[in-house]
N, C-alpha and C positions, 0 to 999 in steps of 0.2 A: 162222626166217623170212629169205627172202632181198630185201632192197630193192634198186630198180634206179631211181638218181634221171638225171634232164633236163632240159634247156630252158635251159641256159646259155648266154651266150653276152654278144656286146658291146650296150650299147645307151648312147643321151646322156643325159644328167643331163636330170631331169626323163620319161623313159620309164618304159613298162612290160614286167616280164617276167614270165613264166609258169612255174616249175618244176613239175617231176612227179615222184613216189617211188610205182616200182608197187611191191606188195609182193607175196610168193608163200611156198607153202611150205607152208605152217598159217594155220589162221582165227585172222585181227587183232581179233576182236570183240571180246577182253579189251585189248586194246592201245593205247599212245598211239602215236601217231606224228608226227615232229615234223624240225624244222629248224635247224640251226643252220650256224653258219660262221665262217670264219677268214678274216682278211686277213694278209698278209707282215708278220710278226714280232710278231704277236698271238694273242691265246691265243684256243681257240674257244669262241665267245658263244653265245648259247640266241637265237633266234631266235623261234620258234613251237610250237604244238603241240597236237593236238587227239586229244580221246577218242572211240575210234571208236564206243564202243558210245552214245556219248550224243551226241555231237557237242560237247560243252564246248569251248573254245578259249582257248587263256590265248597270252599276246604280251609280247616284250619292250618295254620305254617306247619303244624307240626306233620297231620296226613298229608299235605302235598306232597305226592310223590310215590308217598308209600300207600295209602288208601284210595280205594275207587268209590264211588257212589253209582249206582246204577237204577234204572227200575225196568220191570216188563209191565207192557202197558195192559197183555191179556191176562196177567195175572193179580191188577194192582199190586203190585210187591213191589220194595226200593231194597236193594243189596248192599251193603258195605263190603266191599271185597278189602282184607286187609293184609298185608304183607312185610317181609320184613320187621316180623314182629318185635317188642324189645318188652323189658320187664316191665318199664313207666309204662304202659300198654295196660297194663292190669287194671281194670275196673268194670262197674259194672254199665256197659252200654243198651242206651232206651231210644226208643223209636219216636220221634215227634212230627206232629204236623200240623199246618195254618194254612188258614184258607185268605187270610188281610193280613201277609207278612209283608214289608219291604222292604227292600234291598241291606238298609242302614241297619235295620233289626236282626240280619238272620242268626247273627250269635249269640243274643240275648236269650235264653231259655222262656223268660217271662213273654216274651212272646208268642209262646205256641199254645196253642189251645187242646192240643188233644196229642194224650201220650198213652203211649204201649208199656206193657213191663218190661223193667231191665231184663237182659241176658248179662251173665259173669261172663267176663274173658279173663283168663287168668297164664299168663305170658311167664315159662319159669326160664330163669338163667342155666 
C-alpha cells in the first residue's frame, strides 16, 4: 500500500489543522491507519489511529480531546483533524499503516509496515 500524506503547514498556537493520508495500492479494509510524529531530537510518538473496517479509534493522552482521526471510505483517506494547537505540537507528522496490528501494538511504530512522508506542522507562540 502506497500512503500519500498533507496538509502541513504553519499555524498560531491555539489553531487548527487538517492532515490527509490517501492511501492506494490494495484494499485497506483489513487495516489500521494511523499517525504519528517526531519533533527535532525526539523519538517518534504514536499520535492516532483508526481501524478501517470498523471505524474504532484509539489516541494518544496527549490528542484526546484535541485531535480527531477520521477516514472517508470513497476516498481511502484517514484525517487528522487537529485543534487547539500548542508549540510542543511542532513536528513533523507521517502517515502509517498495518494490515497484522493488535490492539497491544498500536503505539509501537515498529509495528507498522508501510509509511507515507512526513508533513511539518510547525505550531508558532
Amino acid at each position: 500500500v502506497q500512503l500519500q500524506a498533507s496538509g502541513g503547514g504553519l499555524v498560531q498556537a491555539g489553531g487548527s489543522l487538517r492532515l490527509s493520508c490517501a492511501a492506494s495500492g490494495v484494499s485497506i479494509r483489513s487495516y489500521y491507519l494511523g499517525w504519528f510524529r517526531q519533533a527535532p531530537g525526539k523519538e517518534r510518538e504514536f499520535v492516532a489511529v483508526i481501524r478501517w473496517s470498523s471505524g474504532s479509534t484509539y489516541y494518544a493522552d496527549f490528542a484526546e480531546g484535541r485531535f480527531t482521526i477520521a477516514k472517508d471510505n470513497a476516498k481511502n483517506t484517514v484525517y487528522l483533524q487537529m485543534s487547539s494547537l500548542k508549540p510542543e505540537d511542532t513536528a513533523v507528522y507521517s502517515c502509517a499503516g498495518s494490515s497484522t496490528l493488535i490492539l497491544s501494538s498500536i503505539r509501537n511504530p515498529r509495528h507498522y509496515n508501510y509509511w507515507g512522508q512526513g508533513t511539518l506542522v510547525t505550531v508558532s507562540s
